[in-house]
C-alpha positions as YAML, in Angstrom:
chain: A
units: angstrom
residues:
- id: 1
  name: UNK
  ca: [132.07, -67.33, 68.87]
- id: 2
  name: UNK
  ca: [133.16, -64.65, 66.04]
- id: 3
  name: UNK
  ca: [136.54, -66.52, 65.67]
- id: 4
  name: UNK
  ca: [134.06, -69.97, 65.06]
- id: 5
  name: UNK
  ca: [131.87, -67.74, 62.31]
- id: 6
  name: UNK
  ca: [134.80, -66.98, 60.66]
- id: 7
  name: UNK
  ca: [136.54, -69.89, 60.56]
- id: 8
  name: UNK
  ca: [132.84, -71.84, 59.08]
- id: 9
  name: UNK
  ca: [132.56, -68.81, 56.43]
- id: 10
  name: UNK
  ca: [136.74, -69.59, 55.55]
- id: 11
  name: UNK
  ca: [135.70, -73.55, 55.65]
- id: 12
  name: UNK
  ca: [132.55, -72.63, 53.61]
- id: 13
  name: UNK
  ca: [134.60, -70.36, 50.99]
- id: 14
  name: UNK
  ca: [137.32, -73.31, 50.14]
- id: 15
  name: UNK
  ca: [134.52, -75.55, 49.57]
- id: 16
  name: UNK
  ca: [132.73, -73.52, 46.84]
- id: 17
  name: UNK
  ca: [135.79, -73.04, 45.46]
- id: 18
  name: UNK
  ca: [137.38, -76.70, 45.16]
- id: 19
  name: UNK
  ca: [133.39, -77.11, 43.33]
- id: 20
  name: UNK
  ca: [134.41, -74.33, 41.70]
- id: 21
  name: UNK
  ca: [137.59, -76.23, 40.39]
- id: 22
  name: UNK
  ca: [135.85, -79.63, 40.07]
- id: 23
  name: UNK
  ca: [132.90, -77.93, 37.94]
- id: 24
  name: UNK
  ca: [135.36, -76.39, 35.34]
- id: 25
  name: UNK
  ca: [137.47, -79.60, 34.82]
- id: 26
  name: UNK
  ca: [134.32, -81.36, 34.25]
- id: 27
  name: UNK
  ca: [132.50, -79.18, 31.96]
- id: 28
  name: UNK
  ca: [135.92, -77.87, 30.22]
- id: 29
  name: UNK
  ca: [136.15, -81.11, 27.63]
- id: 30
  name: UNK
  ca: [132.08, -80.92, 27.02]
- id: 31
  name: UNK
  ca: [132.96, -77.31, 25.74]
- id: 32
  name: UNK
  ca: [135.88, -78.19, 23.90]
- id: 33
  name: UNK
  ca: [133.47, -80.94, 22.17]
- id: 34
  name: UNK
  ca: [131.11, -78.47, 21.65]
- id: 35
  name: UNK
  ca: [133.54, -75.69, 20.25]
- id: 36
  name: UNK
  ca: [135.09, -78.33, 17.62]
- id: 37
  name: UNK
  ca: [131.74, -79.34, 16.44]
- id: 38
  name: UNK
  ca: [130.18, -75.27, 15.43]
- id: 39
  name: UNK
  ca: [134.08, -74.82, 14.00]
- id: 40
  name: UNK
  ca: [134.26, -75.29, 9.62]
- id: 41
  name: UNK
  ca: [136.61, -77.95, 9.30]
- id: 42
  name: UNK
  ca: [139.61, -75.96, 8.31]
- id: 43
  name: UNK
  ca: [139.82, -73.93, 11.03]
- id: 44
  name: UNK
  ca: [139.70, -76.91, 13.32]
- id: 45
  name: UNK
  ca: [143.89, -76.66, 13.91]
- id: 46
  name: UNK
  ca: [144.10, -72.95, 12.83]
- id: 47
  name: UNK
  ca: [142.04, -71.78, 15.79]
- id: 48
  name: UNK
  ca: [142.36, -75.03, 18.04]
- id: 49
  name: UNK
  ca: [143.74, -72.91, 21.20]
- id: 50
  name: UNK
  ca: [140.74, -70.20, 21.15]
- id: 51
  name: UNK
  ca: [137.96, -70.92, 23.61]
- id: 52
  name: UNK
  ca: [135.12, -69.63, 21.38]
- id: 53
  name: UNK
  ca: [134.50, -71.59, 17.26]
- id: 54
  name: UNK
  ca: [135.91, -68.68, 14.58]
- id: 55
  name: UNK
  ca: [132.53, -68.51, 12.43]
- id: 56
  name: UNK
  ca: [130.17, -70.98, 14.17]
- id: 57
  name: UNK
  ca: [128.17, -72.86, 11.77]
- id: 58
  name: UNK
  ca: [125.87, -75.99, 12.10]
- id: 59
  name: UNK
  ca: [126.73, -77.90, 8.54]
- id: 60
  name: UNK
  ca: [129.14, -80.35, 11.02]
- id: 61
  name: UNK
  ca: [125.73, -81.56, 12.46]
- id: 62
  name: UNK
  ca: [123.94, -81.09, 9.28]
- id: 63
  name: UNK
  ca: [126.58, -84.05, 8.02]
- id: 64
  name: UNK
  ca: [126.59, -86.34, 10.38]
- id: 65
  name: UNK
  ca: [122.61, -86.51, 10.48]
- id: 66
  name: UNK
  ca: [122.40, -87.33, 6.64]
- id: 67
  name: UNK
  ca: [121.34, -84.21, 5.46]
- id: 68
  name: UNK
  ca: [123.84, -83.52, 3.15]
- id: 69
  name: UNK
  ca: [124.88, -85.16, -0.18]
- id: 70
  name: UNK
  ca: [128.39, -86.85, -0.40]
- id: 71
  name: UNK
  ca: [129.49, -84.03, -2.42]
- id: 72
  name: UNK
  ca: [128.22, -81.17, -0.28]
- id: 73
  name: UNK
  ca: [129.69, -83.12, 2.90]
- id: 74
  name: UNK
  ca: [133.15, -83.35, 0.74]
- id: 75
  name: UNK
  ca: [132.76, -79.65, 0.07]
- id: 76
  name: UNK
  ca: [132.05, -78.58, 3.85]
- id: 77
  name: UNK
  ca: [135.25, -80.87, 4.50]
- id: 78
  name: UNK
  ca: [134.17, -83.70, 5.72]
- id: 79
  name: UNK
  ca: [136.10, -87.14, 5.19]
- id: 80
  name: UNK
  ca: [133.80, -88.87, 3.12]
- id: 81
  name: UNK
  ca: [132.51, -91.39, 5.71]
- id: 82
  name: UNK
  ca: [129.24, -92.94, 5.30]
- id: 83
  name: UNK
  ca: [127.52, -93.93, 8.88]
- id: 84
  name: UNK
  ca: [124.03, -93.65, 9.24]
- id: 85
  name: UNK
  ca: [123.45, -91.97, 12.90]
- id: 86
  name: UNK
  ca: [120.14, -91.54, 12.67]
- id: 87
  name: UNK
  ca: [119.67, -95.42, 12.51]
- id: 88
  name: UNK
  ca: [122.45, -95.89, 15.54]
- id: 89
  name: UNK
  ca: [120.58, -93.25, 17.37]
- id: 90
  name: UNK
  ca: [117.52, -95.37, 16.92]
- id: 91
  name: UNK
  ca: [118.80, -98.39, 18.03]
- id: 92
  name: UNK
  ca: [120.38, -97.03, 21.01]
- id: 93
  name: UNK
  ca: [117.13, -96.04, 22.29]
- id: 94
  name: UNK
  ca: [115.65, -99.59, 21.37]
- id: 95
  name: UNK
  ca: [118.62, -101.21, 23.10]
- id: 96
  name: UNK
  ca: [118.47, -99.13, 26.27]
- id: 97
  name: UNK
  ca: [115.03, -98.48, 26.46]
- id: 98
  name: UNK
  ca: [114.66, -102.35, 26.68]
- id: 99
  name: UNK
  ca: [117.21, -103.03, 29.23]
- id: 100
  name: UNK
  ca: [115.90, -100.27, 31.43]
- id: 101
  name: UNK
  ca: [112.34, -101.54, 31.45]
- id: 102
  name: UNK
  ca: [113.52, -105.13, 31.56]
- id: 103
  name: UNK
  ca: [116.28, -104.89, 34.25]
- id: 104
  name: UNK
  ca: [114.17, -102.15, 36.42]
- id: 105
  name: UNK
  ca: [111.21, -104.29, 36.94]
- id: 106
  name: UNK
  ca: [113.27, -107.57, 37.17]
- id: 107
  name: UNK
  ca: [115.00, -105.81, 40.33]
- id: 108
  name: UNK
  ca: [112.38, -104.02, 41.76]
- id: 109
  name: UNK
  ca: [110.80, -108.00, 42.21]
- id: 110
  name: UNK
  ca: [113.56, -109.40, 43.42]
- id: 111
  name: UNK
  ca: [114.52, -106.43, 46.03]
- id: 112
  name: UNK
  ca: [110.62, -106.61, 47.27]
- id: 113
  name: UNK
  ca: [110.99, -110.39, 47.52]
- id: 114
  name: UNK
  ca: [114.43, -109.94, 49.66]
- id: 115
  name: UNK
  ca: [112.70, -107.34, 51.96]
- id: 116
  name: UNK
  ca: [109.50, -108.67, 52.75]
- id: 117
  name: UNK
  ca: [109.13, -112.87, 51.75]
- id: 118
  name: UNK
  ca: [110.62, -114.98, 53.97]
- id: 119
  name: UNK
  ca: [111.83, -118.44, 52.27]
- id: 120
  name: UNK
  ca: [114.65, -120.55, 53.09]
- id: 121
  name: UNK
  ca: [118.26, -119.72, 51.64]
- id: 122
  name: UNK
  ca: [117.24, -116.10, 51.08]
- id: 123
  name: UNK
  ca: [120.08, -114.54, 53.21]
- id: 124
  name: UNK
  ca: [122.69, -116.61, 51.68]
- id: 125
  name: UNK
  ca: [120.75, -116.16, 47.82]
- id: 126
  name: UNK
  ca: [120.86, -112.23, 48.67]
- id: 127
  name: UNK
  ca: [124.75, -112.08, 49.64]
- id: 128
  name: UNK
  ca: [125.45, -113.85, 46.37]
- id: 129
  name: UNK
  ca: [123.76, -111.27, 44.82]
- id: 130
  name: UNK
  ca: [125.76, -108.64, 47.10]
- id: 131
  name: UNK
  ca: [128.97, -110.28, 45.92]
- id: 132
  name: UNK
  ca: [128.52, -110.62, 42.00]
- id: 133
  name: UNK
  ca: [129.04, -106.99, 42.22]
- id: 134
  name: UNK
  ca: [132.73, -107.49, 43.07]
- id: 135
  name: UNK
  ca: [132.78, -109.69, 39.43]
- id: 136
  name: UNK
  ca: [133.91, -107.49, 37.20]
- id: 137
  name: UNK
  ca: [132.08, -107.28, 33.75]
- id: 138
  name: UNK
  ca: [135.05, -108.30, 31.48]
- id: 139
  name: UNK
  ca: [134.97, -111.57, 33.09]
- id: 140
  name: UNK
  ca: [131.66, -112.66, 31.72]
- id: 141
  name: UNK
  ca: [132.56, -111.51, 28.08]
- id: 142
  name: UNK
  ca: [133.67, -114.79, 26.91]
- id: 143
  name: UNK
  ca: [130.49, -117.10, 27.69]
- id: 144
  name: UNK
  ca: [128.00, -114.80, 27.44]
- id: 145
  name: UNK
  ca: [129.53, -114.59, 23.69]
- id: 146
  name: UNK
  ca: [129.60, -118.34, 23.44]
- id: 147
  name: UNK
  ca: [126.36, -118.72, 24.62]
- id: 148
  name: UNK
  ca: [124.68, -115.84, 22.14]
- id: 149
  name: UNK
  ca: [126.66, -117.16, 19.14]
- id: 150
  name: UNK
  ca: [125.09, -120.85, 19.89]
- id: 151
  name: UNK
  ca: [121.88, -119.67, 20.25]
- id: 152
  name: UNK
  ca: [122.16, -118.02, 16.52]
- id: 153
  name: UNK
  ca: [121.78, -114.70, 18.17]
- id: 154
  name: UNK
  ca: [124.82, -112.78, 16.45]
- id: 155
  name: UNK
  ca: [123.79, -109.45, 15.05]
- id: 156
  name: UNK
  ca: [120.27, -109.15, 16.67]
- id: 157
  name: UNK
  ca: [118.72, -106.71, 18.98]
- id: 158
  name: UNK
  ca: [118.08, -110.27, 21.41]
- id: 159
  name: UNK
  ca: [121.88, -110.56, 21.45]
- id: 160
  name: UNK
  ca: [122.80, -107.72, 22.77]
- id: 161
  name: UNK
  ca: [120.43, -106.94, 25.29]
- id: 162
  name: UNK
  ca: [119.73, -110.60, 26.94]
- id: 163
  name: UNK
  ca: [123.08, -110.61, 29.01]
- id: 164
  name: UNK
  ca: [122.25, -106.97, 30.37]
- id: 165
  name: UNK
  ca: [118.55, -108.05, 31.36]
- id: 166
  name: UNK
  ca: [118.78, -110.28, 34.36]
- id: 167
  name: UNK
  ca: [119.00, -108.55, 37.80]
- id: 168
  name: UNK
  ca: [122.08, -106.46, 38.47]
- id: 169
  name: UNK
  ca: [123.32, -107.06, 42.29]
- id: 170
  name: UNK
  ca: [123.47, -103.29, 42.71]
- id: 171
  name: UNK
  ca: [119.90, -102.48, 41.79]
- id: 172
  name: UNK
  ca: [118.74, -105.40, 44.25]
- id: 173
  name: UNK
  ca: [120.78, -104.42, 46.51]
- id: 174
  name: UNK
  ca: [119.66, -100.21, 46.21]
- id: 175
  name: UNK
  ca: [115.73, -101.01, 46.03]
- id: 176
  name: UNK
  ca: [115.65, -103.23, 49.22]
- id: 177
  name: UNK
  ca: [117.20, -100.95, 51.21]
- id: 178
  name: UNK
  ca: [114.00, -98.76, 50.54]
- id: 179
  name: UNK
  ca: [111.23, -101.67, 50.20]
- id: 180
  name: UNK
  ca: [113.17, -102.74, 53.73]
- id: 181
  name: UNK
  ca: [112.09, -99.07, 54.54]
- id: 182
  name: UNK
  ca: [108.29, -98.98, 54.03]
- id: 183
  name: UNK
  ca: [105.86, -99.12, 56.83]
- id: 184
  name: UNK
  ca: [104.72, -102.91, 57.14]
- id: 185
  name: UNK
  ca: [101.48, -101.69, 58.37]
- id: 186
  name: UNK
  ca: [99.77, -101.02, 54.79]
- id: 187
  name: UNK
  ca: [100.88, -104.20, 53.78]
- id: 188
  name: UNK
  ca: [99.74, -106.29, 56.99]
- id: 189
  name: UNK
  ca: [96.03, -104.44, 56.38]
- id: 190
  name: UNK
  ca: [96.11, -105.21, 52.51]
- id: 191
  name: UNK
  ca: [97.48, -109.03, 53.91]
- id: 192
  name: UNK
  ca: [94.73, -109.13, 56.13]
- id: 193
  name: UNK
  ca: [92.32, -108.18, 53.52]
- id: 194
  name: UNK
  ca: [92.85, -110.74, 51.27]
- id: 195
  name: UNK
  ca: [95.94, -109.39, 48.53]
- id: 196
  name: UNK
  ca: [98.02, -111.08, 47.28]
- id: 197
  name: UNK
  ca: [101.83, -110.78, 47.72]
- id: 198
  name: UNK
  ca: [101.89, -109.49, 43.77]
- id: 199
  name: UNK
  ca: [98.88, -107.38, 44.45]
- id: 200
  name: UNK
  ca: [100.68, -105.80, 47.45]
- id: 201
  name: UNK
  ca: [103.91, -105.26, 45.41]
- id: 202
  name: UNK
  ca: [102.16, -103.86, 42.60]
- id: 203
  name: UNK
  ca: [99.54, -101.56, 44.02]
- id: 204
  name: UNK
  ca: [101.64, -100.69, 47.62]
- id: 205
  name: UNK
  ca: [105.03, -100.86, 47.21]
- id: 206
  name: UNK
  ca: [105.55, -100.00, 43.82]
- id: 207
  name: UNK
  ca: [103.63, -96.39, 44.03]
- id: 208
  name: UNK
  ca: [105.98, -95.55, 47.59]
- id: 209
  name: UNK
  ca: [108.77, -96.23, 45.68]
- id: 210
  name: UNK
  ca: [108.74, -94.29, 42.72]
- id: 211
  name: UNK
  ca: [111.92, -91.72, 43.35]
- id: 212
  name: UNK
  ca: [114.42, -95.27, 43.75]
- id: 213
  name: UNK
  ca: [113.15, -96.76, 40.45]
- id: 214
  name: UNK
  ca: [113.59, -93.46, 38.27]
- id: 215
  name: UNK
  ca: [116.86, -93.74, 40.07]
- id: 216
  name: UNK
  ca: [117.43, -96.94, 39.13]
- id: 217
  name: UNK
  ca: [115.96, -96.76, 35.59]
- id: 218
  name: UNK
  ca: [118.38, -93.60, 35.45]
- id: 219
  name: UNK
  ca: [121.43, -94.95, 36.35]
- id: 220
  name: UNK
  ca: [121.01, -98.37, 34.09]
- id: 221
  name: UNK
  ca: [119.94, -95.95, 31.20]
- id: 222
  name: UNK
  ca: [123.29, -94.03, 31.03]
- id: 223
  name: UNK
  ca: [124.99, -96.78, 31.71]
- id: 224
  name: UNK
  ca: [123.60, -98.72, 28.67]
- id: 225
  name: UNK
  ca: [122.99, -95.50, 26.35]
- id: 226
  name: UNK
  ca: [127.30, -95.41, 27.26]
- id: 227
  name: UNK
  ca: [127.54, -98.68, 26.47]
- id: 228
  name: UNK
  ca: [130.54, -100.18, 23.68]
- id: 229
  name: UNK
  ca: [132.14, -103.20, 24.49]
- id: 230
  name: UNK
  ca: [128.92, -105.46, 24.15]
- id: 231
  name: UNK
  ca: [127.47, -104.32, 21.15]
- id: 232
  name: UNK
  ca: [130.64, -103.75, 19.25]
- id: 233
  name: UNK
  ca: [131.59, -107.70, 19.71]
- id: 234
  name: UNK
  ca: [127.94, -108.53, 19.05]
- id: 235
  name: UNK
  ca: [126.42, -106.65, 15.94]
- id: 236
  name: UNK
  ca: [129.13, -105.34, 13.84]
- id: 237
  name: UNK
  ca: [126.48, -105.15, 11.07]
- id: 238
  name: UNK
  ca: [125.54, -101.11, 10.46]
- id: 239
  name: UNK
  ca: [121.65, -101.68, 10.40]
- id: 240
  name: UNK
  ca: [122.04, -103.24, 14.62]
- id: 241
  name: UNK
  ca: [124.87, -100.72, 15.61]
- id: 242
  name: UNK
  ca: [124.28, -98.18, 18.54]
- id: 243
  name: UNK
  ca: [125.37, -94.95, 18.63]
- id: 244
  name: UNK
  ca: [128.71, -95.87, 20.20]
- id: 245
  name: UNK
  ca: [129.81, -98.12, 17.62]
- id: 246
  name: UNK
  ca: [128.72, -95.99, 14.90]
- id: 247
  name: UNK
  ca: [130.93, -93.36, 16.54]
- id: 248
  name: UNK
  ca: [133.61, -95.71, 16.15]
- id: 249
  name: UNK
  ca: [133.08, -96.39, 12.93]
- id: 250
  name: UNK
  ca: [132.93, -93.07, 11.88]
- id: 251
  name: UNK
  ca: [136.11, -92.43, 13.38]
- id: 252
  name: UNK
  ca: [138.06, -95.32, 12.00]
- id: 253
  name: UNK
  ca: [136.55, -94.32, 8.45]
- id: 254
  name: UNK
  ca: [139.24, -91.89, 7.09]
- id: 255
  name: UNK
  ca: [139.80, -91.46, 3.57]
- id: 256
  name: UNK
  ca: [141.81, -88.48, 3.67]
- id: 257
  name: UNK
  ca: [144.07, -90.32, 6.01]
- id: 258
  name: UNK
  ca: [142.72, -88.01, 9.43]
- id: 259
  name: UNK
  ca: [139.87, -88.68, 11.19]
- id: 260
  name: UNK
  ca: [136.95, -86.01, 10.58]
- id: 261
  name: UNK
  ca: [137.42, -84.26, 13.95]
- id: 262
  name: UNK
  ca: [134.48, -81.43, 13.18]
- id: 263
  name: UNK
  ca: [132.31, -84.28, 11.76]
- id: 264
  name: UNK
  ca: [133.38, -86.31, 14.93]
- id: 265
  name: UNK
  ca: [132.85, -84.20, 17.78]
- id: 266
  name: UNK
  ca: [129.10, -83.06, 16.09]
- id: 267
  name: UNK
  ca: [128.15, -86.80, 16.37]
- id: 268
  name: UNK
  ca: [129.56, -86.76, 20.13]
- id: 269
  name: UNK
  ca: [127.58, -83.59, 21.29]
- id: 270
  name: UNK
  ca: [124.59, -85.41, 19.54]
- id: 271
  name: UNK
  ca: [125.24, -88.78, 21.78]
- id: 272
  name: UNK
  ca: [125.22, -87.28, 24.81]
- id: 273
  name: UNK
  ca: [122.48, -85.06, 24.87]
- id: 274
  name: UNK
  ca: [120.64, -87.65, 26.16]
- id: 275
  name: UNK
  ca: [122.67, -88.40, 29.20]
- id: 276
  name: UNK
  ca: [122.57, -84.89, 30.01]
- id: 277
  name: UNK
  ca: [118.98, -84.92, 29.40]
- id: 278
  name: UNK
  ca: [118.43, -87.43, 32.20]
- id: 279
  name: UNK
  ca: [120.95, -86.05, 34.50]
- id: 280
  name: UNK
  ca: [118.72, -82.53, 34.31]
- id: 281
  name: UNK
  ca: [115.95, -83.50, 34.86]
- id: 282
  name: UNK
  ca: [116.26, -86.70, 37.69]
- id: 283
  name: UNK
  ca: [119.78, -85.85, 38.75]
- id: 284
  name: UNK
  ca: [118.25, -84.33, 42.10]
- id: 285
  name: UNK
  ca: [116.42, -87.85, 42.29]
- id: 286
  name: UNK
  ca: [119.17, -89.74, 41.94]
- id: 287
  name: UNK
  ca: [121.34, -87.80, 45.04]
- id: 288
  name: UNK
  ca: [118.08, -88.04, 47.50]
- id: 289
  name: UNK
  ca: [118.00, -91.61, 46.79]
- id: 290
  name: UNK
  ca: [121.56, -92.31, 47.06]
- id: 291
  name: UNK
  ca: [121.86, -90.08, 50.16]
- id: 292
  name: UNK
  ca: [118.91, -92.33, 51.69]
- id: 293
  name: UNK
  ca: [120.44, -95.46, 50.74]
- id: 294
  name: UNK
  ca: [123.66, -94.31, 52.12]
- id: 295
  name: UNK
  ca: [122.01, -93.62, 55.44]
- id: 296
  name: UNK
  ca: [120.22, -96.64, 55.87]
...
């Protein structure tokens, strides 16, 4: 029995360490971002191998949020580049906020309709939902463009959300594995009573499902707050750009004939505070609803 105790704690020991590994690899690059971003701009390369910013300062941020003058952003050695982040942070939120709110409730209707309706065709409908997950994104570039520059749609908010607000086969697939789940006795008494199938899925299964559809809303927010492709091919013009084009932008803007690595990295540490934001505070929501998923 001692020799099995031992050989758990040794099993138990590796495994915090190889987190141990995975945690540092992961955070590393964040701090690197971080490091560049509180360094002046020329001490970027002179202290580029130390691990902590030689005289931390915030005018990096202060620059790429607009609140300093061309000249003063020249002075604290910026690059001159004119992109107006506040706007792209704006418009990321728009962007995503919309497709989360659009594509959440879209799925959570169609994953209560798989789970509980009966109606004929609604195995085969719900594996062709299962399978569009093995099409992969790229693939769907080229009409979805045609069809948003035919409908006039080019550099508009409507053009580059509408292909990302239809149902997604994974959140269909995720949220009727959990309205599959929920007892069909509250529903058969609210059936009996005279609701509705809407009334049932609004006022039932909606509340006992919370926990999946912040999951859900989670995962499609970071997924669209990440988002570059789209939008960059869409609405090239400044005043519809999201933060990841703008971050392009920025970094293709170089007067001085090198990108603005201080200015750069600022903007970066700005564009994912969000993402980190949302992985803090549901990230435990998203693993017990994964986990439950997985075991079901």
């Amino acid at each position: 029995m001692s020799h099995l105790f031992a050989r758990l704690n040794w099993f138990c020991i590796i495994c915090w360490l190889i987190l141990a590994v995975i945690l540092v690899i992961t955070v590393t690059p964040l701090w690197i971002m971080l490091k560049t971003a509180l360094m002046p701009s020329s001490e970027v390369f002179n202290y580029s191998t130390s691990w902590w910013p030689n005289n931390p300062t915030l005018v990096n941020f202060e620059r790429v949020l607009g609140l300093l003058s061309t000249e003063e952003s020249l002075k604290a050695g910026g690059s001159g580049a004119k992109v107006n982040f506040s706007l792209a942070m704006l418009n990321s939120i728009i962007f995503t906020g919309i497709i989360v709110i659009i594509q959440t409730a879209s799925a959570a209707a169609a994953a209560y309709a798989f789970a509980r309706l009966r109606f004929p065709g609604r195995s085969v409908l719900f594996g062709l939902f299962v399978a569009s997950m093995m099409i992969p994104g790229v693939v769907t570039f080229i009409p979805n463009f045609i069809l948003i520059r035919d409908l006039g749609w080019l550099n508009t908010m409507m053009g580059m959300v509408a292909p990302f607000c239809l149902m997604q086969g994974f959140s269909v697939f995720f949220l009727r594995q959990f309205f599959l789940a929920l007892p069909k006795e509250l529903e058969e008494a609210a059936y009996i009573e005279g609701a509705s199938h809407f009334y049932i899925f609004y006022r039932i299964a909606i509340p006992l499902s919370i926990t999946p559809l912040i999951t859900i809303a989670t995962l499609i927010g970071i997924n669209m707050w990440n988002e570059f492709l789209w939008p960059y091919l869409v609405a090239k013009d400044e005043a519809h750009q999201v933060l990841t084009v703008a971050l392009q932008g920025f970094k293709s803007q170089t007067p001085q004939g090198q990108p603005d690595w201080t200015g750069l990295m600022a903007a970066t540490a700005i564009s994912v505070l969000p993402t980190i934001g949302l992985l803090l505070i549901f990230g435990r929501n998203v693993v017990e609803s994964i986990q439950f998923s997985g075991s079901k």
